[in-house]
C-alpha positions in Angstrom: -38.1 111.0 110.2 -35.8 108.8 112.0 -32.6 107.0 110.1 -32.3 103.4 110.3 -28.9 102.1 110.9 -28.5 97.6 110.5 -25.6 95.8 111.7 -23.2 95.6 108.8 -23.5 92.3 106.8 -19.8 91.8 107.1 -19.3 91.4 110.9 -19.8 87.6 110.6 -16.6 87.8 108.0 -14.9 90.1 110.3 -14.5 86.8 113.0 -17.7 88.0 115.0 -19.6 84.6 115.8 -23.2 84.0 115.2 -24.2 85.0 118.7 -23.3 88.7 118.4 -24.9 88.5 114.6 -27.9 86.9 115.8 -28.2 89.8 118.7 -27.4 92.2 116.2 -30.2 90.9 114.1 -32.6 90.9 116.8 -31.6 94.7 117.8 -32.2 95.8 113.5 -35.6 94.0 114.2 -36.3 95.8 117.3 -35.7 99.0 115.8 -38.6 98.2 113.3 -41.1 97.6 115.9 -40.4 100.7 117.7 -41.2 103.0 114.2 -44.8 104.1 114.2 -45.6 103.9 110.8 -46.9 107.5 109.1 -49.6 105.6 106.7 -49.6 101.6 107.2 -49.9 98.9 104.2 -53.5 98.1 104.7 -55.2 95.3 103.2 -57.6 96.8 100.5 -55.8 99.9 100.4 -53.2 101.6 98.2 -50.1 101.2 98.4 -48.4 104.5 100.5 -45.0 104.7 98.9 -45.1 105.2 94.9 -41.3 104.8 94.1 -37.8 103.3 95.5 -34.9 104.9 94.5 -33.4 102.0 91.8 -29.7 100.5 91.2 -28.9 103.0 88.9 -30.8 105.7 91.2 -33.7 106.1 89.0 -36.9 105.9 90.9 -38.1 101.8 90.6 -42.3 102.1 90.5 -43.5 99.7 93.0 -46.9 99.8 91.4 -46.3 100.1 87.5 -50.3 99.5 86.3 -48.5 96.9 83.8 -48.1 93.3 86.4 -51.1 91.9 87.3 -49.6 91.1 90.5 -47.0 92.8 92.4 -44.6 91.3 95.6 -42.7 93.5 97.1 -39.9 92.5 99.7 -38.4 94.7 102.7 -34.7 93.4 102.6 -31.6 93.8 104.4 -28.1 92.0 104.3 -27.8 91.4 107.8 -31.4 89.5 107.8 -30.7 85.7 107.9 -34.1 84.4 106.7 -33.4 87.1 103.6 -31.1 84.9 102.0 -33.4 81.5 102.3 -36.2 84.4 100.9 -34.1 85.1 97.8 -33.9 81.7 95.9 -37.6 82.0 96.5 -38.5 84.8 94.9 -36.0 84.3 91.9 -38.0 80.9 91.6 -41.3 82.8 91.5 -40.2 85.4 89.1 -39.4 82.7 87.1 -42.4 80.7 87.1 -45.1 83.3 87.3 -43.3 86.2 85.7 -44.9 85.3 82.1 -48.5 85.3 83.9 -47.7 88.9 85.2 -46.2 88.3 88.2 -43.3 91.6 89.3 -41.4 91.0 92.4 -39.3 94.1 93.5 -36.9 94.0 96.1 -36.5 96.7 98.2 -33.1 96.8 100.3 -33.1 98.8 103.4 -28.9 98.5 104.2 -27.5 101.6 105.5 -24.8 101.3 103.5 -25.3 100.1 99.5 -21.8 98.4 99.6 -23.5 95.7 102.5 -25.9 95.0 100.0 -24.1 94.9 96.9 -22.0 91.6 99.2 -25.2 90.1 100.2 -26.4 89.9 96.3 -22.3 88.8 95.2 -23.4 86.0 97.2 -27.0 85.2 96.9 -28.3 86.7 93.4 -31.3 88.7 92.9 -33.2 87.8 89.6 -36.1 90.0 90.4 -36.0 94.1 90.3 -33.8 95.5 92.9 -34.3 99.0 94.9 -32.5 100.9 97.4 -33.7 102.5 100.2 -30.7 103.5 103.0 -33.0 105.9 105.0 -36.0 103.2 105.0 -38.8 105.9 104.6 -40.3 103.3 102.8 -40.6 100.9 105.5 -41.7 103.2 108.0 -44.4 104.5 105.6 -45.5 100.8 105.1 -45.9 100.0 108.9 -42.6 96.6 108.1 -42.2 95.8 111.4 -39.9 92.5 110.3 -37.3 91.5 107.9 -38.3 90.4 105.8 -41.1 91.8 105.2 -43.3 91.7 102.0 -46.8 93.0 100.4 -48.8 91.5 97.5 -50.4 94.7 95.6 -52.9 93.5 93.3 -53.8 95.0 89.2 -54.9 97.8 90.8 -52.1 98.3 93.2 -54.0 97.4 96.3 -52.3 95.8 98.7 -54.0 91.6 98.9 -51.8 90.7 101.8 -48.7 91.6 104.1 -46.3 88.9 105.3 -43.7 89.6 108.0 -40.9 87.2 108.4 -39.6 84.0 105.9 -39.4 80.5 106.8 -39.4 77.1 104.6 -43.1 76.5 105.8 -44.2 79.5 104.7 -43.2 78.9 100.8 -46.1 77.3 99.9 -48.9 79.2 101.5 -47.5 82.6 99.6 -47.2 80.9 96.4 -50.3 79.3 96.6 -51.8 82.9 97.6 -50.0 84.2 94.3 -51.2 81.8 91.9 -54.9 82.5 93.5 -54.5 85.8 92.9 -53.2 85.6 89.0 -56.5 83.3 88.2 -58.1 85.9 89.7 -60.4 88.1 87.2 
């Protein structure tokens, strides 16, 4: 299995300007598309990866059999649309946690400290994991940062969604609260 290595989410602080960030982006991007994934996130099928290793290094479930309804997001600190994807899924915790709605994000940074400065500055209110050799990314075919899956009650995955953008806010949380109705 092949290690990932990002761009470190401090080289904009360091004086780098966004050019170089942006390109480094692009390259951390580029090495997702070239991964052949060993058992891809299908729609309709089980989810390939069973646990993340957690904050305190405890393995974090990605499918507990308790939510109803599970998001999980492929994260790393150097990924710009990450941070506008955060406030977003702390708002959705919040609204559709009650109704059984889980959200767990995964981080895929090399090194734990480049996340630890991403969260200091945009806060995760959703159940954080750790993966630095991002086995579970290959094994669920994320090709894009973000990236996330929707499992359903019976940890199945509903839909995969690569990328975050404003515009897309609406269509996944209208595709959530569809699938919480659900029976």
């Amino acid at each position: 299995m092949r290690t990932l290595h990002f761009p470190p989410a401090d080289a904009r602080r360091r004086g780098a300007s966004s050019r170089p960030l942006t390109a480094m982006a692009s390259l951390g991007a580029a090495l997702f598309m070239t991964l052949s994934p060993v058992h891809a996130a299908d729609v309709g099928q089980p989810l390939p990866v069973a646990s993340v290793p957690g904050a305190d290094g405890a393995p974090v479930t990605l499918y507990d059999g308790k939510a109803k309804l599970t998001y999980i997001d492929f994260w790393a600190s150097w990924c710009g649309p990450c941070r506008e994807s955060f406030p977003w899924m702390n708002q959705m915790q919040a609204k559709y946690g009650a109704q059984g709605l889980r959200i767990v994000a995964v981080n895929l940074d090399a090194r734990r400290d480049d996340a630890l400065a991403f969260l200091k500055e945009v806060p995760a209110k959703v159940t954080l994991a750790f993966d630095p050799k991002g086995g579970s990314a290959q094994r669920v075919g994320v090709r894009a940062m973000p990236s996330s899956v929707l499992l359903g009650p019976d940890g199945r995955v509903l839909m995969q969604h690569a990328g975050f953008r404003a515009e897309d806010e609406a269509a996944l949380e209208a595709r959530i609260a569809a699938a919480l109705k659900a029976p």
